[in-house]
C-alpha positions in Angstrom: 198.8 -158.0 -74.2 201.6 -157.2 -71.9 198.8 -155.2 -70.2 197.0 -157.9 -69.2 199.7 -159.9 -67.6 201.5 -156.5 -65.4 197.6 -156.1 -64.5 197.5 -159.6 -62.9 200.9 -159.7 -61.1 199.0 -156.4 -59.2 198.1 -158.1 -56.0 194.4 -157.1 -56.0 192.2 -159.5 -53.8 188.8 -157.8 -52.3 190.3 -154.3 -50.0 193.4 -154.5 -51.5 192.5 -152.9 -54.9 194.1 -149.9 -54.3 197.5 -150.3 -56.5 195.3 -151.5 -59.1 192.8 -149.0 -59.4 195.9 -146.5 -59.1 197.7 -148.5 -62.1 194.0 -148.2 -64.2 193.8 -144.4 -63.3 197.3 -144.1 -64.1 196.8 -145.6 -67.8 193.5 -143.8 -68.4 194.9 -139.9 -67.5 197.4 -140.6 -69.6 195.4 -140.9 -72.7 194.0 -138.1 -71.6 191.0 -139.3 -69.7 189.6 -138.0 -66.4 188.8 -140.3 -64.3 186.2 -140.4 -61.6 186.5 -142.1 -58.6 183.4 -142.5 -56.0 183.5 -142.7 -52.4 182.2 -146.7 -52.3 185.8 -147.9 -50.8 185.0 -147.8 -47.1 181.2 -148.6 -47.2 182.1 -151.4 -49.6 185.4 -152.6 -47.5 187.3 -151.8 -50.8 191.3 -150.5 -51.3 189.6 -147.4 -53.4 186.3 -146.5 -55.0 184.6 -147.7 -58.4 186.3 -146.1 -61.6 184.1 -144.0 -64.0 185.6 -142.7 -67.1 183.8 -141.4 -71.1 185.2 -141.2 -74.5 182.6 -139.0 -76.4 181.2 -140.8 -79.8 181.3 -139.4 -83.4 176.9 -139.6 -82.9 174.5 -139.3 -80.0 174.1 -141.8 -77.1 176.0 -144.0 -74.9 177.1 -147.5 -74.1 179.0 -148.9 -71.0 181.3 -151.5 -70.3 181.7 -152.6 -66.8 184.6 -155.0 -65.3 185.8 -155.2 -61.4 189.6 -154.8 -60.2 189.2 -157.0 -57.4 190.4 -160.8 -57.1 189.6 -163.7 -54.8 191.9 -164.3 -52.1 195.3 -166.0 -52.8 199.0 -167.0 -51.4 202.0 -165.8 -53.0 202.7 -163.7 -55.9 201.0 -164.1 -59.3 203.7 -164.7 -61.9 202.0 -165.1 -65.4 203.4 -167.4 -68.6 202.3 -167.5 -71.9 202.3 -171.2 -73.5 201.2 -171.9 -76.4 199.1 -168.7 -76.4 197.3 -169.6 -73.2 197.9 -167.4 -70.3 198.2 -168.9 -67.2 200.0 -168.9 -63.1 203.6 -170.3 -63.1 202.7 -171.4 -59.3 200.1 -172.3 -57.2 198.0 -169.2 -57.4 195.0 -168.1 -59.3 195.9 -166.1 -62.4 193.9 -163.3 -62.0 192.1 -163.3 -65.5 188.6 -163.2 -63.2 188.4 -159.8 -64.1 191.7 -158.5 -65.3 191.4 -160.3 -68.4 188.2 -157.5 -69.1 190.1 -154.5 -67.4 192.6 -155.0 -69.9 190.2 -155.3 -72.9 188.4 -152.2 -71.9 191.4 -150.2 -71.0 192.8 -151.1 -74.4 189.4 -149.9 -75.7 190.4 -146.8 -74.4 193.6 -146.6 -75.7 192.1 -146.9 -79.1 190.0 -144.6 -79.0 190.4 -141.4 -76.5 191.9 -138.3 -78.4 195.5 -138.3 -76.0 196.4 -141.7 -76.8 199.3 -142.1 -78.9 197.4 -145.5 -80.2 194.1 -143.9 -81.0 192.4 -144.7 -84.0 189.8 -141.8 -83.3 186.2 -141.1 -81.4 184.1 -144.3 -81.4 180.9 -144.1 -83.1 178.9 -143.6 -79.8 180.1 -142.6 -76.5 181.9 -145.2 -74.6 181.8 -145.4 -70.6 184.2 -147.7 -68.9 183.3 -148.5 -65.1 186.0 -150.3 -63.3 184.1 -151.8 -59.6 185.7 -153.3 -56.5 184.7 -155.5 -54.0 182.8 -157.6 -57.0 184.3 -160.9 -55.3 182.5 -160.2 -52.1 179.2 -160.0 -52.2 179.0 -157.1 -54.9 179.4 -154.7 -52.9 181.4 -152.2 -55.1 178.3 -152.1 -57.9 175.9 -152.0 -55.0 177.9 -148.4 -53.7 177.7 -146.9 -57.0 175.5 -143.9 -57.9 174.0 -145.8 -61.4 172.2 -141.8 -62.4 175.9 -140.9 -63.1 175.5 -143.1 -65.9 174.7 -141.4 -69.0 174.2 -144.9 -71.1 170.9 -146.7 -71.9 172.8 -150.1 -72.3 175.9 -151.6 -70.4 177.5 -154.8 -70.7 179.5 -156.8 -68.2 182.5 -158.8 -69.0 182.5 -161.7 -66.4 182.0 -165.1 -67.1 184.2 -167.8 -67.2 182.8 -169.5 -70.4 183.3 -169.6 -74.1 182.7 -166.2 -76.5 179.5 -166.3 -77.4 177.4 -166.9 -74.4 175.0 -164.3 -73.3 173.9 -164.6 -69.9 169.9 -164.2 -69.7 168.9 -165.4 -66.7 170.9 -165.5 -63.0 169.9 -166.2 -59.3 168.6 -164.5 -56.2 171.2 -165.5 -53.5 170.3 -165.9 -50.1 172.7 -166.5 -47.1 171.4 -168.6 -44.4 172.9 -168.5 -40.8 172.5 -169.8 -37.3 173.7 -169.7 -34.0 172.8 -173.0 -31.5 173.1 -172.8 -28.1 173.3 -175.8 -25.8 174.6 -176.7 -22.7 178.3 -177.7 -21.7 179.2 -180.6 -19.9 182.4 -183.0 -19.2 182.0 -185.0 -22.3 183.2 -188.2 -19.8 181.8 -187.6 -16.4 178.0 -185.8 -16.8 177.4 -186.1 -20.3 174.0 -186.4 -19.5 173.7 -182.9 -18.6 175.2 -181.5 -21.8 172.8 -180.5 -25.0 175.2 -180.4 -27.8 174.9 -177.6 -30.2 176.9 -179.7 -32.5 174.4 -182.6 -32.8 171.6 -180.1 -33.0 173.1 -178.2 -36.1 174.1 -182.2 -37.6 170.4 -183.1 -37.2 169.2 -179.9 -38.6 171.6 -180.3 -41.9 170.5 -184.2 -42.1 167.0 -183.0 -42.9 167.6 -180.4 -45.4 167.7 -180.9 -49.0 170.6 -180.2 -50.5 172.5 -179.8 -53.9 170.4 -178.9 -56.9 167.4 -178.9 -56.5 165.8 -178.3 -59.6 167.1 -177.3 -62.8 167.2 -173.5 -61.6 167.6 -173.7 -57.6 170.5 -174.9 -55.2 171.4 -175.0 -51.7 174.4 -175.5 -49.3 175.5 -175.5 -46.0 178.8 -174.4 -46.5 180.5 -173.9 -42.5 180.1 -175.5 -39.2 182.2 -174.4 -36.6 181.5 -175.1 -32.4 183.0 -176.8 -29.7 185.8 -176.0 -27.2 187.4 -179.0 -27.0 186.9 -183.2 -27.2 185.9 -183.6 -23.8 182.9 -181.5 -23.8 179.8 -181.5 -25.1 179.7 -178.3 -27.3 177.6 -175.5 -25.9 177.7 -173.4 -29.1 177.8 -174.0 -33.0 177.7 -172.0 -35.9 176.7 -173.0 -39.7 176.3 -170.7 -42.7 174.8 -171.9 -45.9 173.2 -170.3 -48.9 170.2 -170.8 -51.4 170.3 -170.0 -55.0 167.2 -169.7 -57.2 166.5 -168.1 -60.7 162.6 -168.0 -59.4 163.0 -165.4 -56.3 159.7 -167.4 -55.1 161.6 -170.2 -54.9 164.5 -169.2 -53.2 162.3 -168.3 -50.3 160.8 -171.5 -50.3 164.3 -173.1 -49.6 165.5 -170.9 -47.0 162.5 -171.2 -45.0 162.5 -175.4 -45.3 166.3 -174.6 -44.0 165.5 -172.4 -41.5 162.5 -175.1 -40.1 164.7 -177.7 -40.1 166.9 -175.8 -38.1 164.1 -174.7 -35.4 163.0 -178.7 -35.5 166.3 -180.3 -34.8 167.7 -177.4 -31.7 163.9 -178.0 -30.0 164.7 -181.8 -29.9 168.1 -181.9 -29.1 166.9 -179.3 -26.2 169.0 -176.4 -27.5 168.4 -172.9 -28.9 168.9 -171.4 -32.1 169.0 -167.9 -33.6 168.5 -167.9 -37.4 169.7 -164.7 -39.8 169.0 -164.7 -43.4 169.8 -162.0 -46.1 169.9 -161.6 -49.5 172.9 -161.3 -51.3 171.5 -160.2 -54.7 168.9 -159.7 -56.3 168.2 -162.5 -59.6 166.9 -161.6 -63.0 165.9 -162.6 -66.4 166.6 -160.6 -69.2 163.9 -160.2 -71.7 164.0 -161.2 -75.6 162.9 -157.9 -76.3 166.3 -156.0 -74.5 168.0 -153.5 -76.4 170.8 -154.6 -75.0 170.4 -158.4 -76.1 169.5 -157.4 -79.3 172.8 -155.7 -79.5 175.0 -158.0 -78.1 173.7 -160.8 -80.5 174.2 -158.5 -83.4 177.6 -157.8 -82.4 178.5 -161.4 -82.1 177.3 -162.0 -85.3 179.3 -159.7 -87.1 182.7 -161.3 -85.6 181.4 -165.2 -86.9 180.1 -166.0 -82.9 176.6 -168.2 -83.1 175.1 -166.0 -79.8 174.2 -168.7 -76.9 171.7 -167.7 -74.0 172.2 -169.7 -71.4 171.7 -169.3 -67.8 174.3 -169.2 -64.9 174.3 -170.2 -61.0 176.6 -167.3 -60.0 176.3 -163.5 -59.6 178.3 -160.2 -61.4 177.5 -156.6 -61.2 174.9 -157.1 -63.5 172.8 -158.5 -60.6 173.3 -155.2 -59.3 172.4 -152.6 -61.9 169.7 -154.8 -63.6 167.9 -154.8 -60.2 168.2 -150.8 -60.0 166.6 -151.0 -63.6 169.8 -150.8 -66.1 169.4 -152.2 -69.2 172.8 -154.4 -68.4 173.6 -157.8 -70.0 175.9 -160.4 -68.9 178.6 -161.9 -71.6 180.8 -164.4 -71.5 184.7 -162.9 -71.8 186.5 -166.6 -72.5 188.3 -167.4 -69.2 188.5 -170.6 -68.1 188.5 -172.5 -64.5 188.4 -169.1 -62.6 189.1 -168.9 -58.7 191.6 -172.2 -59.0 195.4 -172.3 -59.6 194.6 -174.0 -63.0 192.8 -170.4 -64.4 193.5 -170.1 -68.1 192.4 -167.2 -70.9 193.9 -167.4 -74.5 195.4 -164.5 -75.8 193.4 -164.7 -79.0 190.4 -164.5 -76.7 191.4 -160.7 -75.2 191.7 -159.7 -78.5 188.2 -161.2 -79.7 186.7 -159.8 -77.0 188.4 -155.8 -77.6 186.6 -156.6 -81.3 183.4 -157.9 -79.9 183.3 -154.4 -77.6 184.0 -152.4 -80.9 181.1 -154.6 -83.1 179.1 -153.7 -80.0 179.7 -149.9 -79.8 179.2 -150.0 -83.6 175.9 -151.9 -83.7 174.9 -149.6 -80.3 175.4 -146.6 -82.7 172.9 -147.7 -85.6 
């Protein structure tokens, strides 16, 4: 797909999706599309709003396919090769297939099947709504902005993980963010270190006595920053560390950041310094039940294209964190990119074109 690769060279990374979105918008009111854009970009610290655009269907109802335009951070332009029918960066970038590899599916989608398209094929057998979100990369922020009643679908999937076709994504975290300021007391590091506290050895003692890593088969945690100090001579007065905890069982997850957050209070009360402690939730975990209309779906649809349907679950967060917490019937799938968020990111053109058939199967078995 030459779409796919002009899409990636778009420089896009979170607030900066504003060509991208303009290049999407561009495509889709040109097959004849409109195209709604909502006002999430400043609330959401976004270069433009979510995208929102419907092909009607042959018969009744609705089914949605999300994907974001955002990318994570990266130097340099994006120059993509294809060799050996794997896309991937010519430098030392990321590639950008974390999500472009989806927008292009789903804009091709449209170009199959809206009436203005000199491509199009005809309606689709239900109607099809493509949602296009920013500021996924960060925190979620652009699925958290959006107005889900606009939807008029019952099901919606999300193309966004970086593993093989055929894995459906059933279960995925709560994420919690952990952070804390200590406060100690400066001193000349050489002549009255006596009289120093050191934030820095307070935040060291607190991190020795967490528990860290995995945890469990379903829960994780990290301390990810420490930053304090002015300078070697002086015992730090201040010092700052940020950390998460991830757990599938919500429970759980508050479990961990309160062992964090005590181990925190413990260590800055013996090293004779002060702390002040924020914690907030990220989003929101879930687990999708057997009984989903949209799982059923999904599995059927990967059927039909030869694809032995995989649950499995995953330590990371999409958009589907977002809408399944407001209630959507959303499902997570695998889209076939590889070793996202690294300069070695790969997709395989046969994968973009498995996964335009597996949206088709879908909006065919959505239909029945």
């Amino acid at each position: 797909m030459g779409r796919f690769a002009r899409l990636c060279e778009i420089s896009s990374p979170t607030g900066e999706e504003d060509e991208v979105a303009a290049e999407v918008r561009r495509e889709l009111e040109g097959f004849g599309l409109e195209v709604f854009e909502d006002d999430a970009a400043v609330p959401a610290g976004a270069g433009a709003g979510n995208l929102l655009t419907r092909i009607p269907g042959e018969g009744p109802g609705w089914v949605c396919f999300c994907a974001h335009l955002d990318t994570v951070p990266h130097d340099g332009p994006i120059e993509v090769v294809l060799d050996d029918g794997i896309y991937r960066s010519r430098g030392e970038t990321i590639l950008g297939a974390d999500n472009k590899a989806a927008v292009a599916v789903l804009v091709e989608l449209a170009a199959r099947h809206a009436a203005g398209s000199p491509a199009s094929v005809g309606p689709p057998a239900t109607g099809i709504e493509l949602l296009f979100t920013v500021a996924e990369e960060q925190g979620l922020r652009g699925a958290a902005e959006f107005d889900t009643s606009l939807l008029k679908s019952d099901v919606g999937y999300v193309l966004d993980h970086a593993t093989p076709i055929g894995e459906v994504i059933t279960a995925a975290p709560t994420h919690m963010a952990i952070e804390a300021d200590f406060t100690g007391v400066e001193a000349h590091a050489g002549l009255k270190p006596e009289s120093g506290r050191s934030a820095i050895a307070a935040a060291a003692s607190a991190i020795d006595e967490m528990e860290l890593g995995r945890l469990d088969d379903e829960t994780t945690a990290n301390i990810g920053t420490v930053e304090g100090g002015t300078s070697g001579n002086v015992i730090p007065g201040s010092c700052r560390v940020g950390g998460e905890a991830r757990s599938i069982d919500p429970d759980r997850v508050i479990e961990v950041i309160a062992a964090m957050s005590d181990a925190m209070v413990w260590a800055a009360s013996e090293a004779g310094c002060e702390v002040d402690i924020t914690t907030y939730e990220h989003f929101r975990g879930y687990r999708i039940p057997d009984d989903a209309r949209s799982l059923a779906i999904a599995e059927a649809a990967l059927r039909s294209r030869d694809y032995q349907p995989e649950r499995i679950s995953t330590g990371g967060g999409s958009d589907a964190n977002v809408f399944i917490a407001e209630g959507r019937d959303f499902l997570l799938l695998a889209n076939g990119t590889f070793e996202n968020h690294t300069a070695d990111e790969t997709v395989p053109q046969a994968n973009l074109g498995e996964m335009l058939e597996i949206c088709e199967a879908i909006i065919s078995e959505a239909g029945k």
